[in-house]
C-alpha positions, 0 to 999 in steps of 0.5 A: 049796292056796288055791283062787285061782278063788275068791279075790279077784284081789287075793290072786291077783297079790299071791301071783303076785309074792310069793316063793312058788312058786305061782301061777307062770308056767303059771297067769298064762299060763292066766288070760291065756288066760282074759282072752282068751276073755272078750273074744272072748266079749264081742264075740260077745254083742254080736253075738248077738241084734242085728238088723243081724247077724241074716245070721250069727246062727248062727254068731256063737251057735255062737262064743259057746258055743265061746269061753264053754267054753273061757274056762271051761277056762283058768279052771280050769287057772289053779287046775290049774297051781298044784296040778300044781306043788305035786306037783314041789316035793313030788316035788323035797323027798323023801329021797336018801341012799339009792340006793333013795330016789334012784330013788324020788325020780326017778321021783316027779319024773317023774311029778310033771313030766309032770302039770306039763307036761300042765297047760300043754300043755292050755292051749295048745291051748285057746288055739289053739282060741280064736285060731280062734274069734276069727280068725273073730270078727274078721270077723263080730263086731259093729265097735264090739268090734273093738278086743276082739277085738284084745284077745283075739288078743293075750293069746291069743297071749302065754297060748300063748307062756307056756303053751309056756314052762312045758310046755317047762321040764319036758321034760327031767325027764319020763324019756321022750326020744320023748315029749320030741320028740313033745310039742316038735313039737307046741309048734313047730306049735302056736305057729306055728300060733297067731302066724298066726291072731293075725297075721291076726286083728290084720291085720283089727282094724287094717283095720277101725280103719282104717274107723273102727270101734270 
């Protein structure tokens, strides 16, 4: 499996179009997560250690920190979603002529699909977290990053609806009807939750481009 963290991004979206199955959607919609926090966190360090936004100086450092460990996070579910994946179509390949290989075969793809889901259901909710720390972001950053912080809310938003996605095609094969239902609530709350905090983080960044800011 390439370790595409470490590949140059050319080789990443050259797989991603390619007819291979991974990188696939999760992964994209984790690394957009990733871009995402990259630009909160780019609007933080622009704040920090800046005289004129000494007055919330403790909270900006504390932001930052915040959406550097998250943007670390969705970084490396890029990379998770492609192995987690890898163990589906492995799981997808085995054996079923045999009524015991069938059963084998089912449980494999289970298993496999609950990983795969888990994957992206991680994702989403470090994107929500992000989408808190640039909802605030969007009111005591530096202006002149105003339009990142636009930047991070939008991609942060599309990551989770991406994430969502890729959690929700693997419910039905997961064996597991309550956790089915429990994880789908989750995915509905989460992403409302997520438009919201993006809405108003957008609200605030056209207000202050308004202004003239950024």
């Amino acid at each position: 499996m390439p370790d595409h963290l470490r590949a140059p991004l050319e080789n990443y979206l050259a797989a991603a179009a390619s007819g291979e199955p991974t990188p696939g959607g999760g992964s994209v919609s984790a690394l957009a997560g990733a871009l995402g926090a990259s630009m909160a966190a780019m609007a933080a360090n622009f704040t920090v250690g800046k005289k004129q936004f000494a007055a919330v100086e403790p909270e900006a450092r504390e932001l930052l920190g915040k959406v550097e460990d998250l943007r670390k996070k969705l970084q490396e579910l890029t990379q998770k979603d492609t192995e987690a994946y890898g163990a589906v179509s492995a799981a997808f390949k085995l054996p079923k002529a045999a009524p015991e290989e069938k059963t084998a075969r089912k449980a494999a793809i289970a298993a496999a699909c609950r990983g795969a889901m888990a994957v992206p259901l991680e994702a989403l909710r470090a994107c929500r977290e992000t989408l808190l720390a640039t909802r605030r972001l969007a009111e005591i950053a530096n202006p002149n990053l105003i339009s990142d912080v636009g930047v991070a809310a939008l991609l942060l938003e599309a990551a989770a609806g991406g994430s969502a996605l890729n959690v929700a095609v693997n419910l039905p094969s997961i064996g597991d009807r309550e956790l089915a239902a429990a994880v789908q609530a989750e995915l509905n709350a989460t992403l409302a939750d997520c438009a919201r905090l993006s809405k108003e983080s957008q609200d605030l960044v056209a207000a202050a481009l308004m202004k003239g800011a950024g």
